[in-house]
C-alpha positions, 0 to 999 in steps of 0.5 A: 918351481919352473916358471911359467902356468901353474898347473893341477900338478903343481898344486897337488905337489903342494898340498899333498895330495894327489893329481886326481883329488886335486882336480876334483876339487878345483873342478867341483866335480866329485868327493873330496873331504873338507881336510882335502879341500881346504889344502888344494884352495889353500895350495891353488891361492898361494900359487895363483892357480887359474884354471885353464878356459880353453882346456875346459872348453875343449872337454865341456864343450862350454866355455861360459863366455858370449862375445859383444860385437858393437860398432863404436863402445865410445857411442852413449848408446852403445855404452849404455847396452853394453852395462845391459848386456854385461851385467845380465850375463855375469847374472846368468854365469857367463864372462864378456868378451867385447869388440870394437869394430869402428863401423869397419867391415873388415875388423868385424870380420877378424873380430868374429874369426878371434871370437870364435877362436876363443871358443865363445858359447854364442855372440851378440852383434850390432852389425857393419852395414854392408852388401856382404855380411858373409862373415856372419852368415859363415859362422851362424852356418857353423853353429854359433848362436847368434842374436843380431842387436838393433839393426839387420840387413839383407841376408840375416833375415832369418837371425833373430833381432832385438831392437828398438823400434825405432819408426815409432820412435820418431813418430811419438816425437813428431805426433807430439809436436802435431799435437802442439799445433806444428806443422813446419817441424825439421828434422835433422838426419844423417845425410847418407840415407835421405835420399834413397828412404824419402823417395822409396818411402813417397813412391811405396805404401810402408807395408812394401818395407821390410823396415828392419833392414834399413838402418836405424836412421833411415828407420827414424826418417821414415817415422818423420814422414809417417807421423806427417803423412798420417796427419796430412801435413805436406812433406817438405824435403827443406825440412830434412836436415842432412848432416854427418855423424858427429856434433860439430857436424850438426851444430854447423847443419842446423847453424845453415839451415837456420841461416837460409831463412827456412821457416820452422816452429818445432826441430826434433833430431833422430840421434843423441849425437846429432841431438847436442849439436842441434842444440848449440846450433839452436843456440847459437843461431840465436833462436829461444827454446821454445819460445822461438822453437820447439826442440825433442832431442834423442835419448836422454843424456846427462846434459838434458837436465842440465840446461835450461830448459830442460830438453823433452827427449826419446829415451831408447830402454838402451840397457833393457835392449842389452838385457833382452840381446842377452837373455835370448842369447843365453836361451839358444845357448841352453838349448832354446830358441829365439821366439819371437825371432824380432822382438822390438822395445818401445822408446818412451816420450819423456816430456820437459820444458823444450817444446810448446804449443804455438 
């Protein structure tokens, strides 16, 4: 046999039957007998027969594969959705195809344009934010069932989204620290969204947002001043912690903000990235939690069991919001529709030993 792709022919030659019978057979479609049957698998195995995708694509219509686009697979977060998304698939009958797109708004668009070269039943899309998601846009136009997962911007409005809510997130942290008697709380934040979220948040009642289409960080901010504004607790911009996004870069933000002489009795940090570095950066400014400070980190991790004490976290439901992309993917893919258009999960409050009435 010449090298190169085994084909139906070959496997007929093999097992002695015909071309048509043996199609039938490794397409599952049609009458074949046992005896048939038995020789064309026997034949397809020994060959190493695999069945050609984009071939069946292009007579079904389906290729039984959803593509995965998300910013960063390395992200705890992210990694977590992902296990939620793959597993409902497969459970629904379809195979994965993931991208990583390093939050870079070109490589998404070449990751989309290679989706849909693959001829993918629909895709699920944590996007890049960015001023011109035109790439997106083109291909839901085109009639690629798409589900945005955990953030929106303006011009997808009208795709439907699963999220957290990532507003009440944050406020079930900062009422819970209210509740404890604080009142000076910090928080540390991603530095490019404080700014613009503090002051149109102060100059605008919450009902003027469209909250889905700020990003989740900025969503999380606007928990913070919420819960304060609610209890009538002053906003204090001293409080923000600005940082950049990795754990180096809180660590040395909560290090400064304690070195300054700021006064706090309780930190809650809006991320699982940001939340290990607050926590060496508590430490190593020399604070005791809680006795010196009340501390709710983001998202339950291996390490915040593993310490002493044992950090209260927001856990985001991270596979259930993979799960739930998915099946509502599935759904429009069969011929369904995504309703509700926004559907938002709520995080839970997983109390422990870090935090403390004063």
């Amino acid at each position: 046999m010449a090298h190169g792709a085994v084909t139906i022919i070959d496997v007929a030659e093999a097992a002695g039957v015909s071309k048509s019978a043996a199609a039938r057979v490794l397409a599952q479609n049609g009458s074949a007998s046992d005896k048939t049957r038995k020789k064309v698998l026997e034949a397809a195995d020994r060959l190493g027969y695999r069945p050609n995708q984009l071939a069946r694509a292009m007579k079904s219509g389906a290729t039984n594969t959803i593509g995965i686009v998300v910013p960063d697979v390395a992200i705890p977060f992210f990694s977590a959705v992902l296990r939620g998304l793959a597993d409902t698939a497969r459970a629904a009958g379809f195979e994965v195809l993931v991208s990583n797109t390093d939050n870079d708004a070109d490589i998404e668009a070449r990751s989309l344009e290679l989706l849909a070269e693959q001829r993918v039943d629909g895709i699920v899309i944590a996007p890049v934010f960015q001023p011109d998601p035109s790439a997106i846009i083109r291909l839901e136009s085109e009639g690629m069932p798409i589900v945005l997962l955990d953030r929106r911007m303006p011009g997808l409005e009208n795709l439907p989204l699963v999220s957290v809510d990532h507003v009440d997130a944050t406020e079930q942290a900062v009422r819970a620290l209210i509740a404890d008697g604080h009142r000076r709380i910090a928080l540390v934040t991603e530095a490019s969204q404080v700014r613009s979220t503090l002051e149109s948040f102060t100059d605008r009642p919450a009902e003027d947002f469209d909250l889905s289409l700020l990003r989740p960080s900025a969503q999380r901010l606007v928990g913070y001043l919420r819960a304060l504004r609610q209890a009538d607790i002053e906003i204090d911009d001293a409080l923000i912690i600005r940082s950049g996004y990795t754990t180096a870069d809180a660590q040395k933000a909560v290090e400064e903000f304690f070195a300054r002489g700021i006064e706090a009795t309780a930190l809650h940090a809006t991320d699982a990235v940001l939340s290990s570095g607050a926590f060496r950066g508590i430490r190593s400014a020399g604070l005791v939690i809680p006795d010196d400070l009340s501390f709710i980190a983001f998202d339950d991790q291996d390490w915040t069991t593993m310490v002493q004490p044992a950090v209260t976290v927001i856990e985001q439901p991270r596979q259930r919001l993979g799960a739930t992309a998915t099946t509502t993917l599935v759904g429009i893919i069969r011929g369904g529709t995504a309703e509700p258009a926004r559907q938002m999960l709520t995080a839970e409050l997983l109390v422990r030993d870090s935090a403390a009435a004063v």
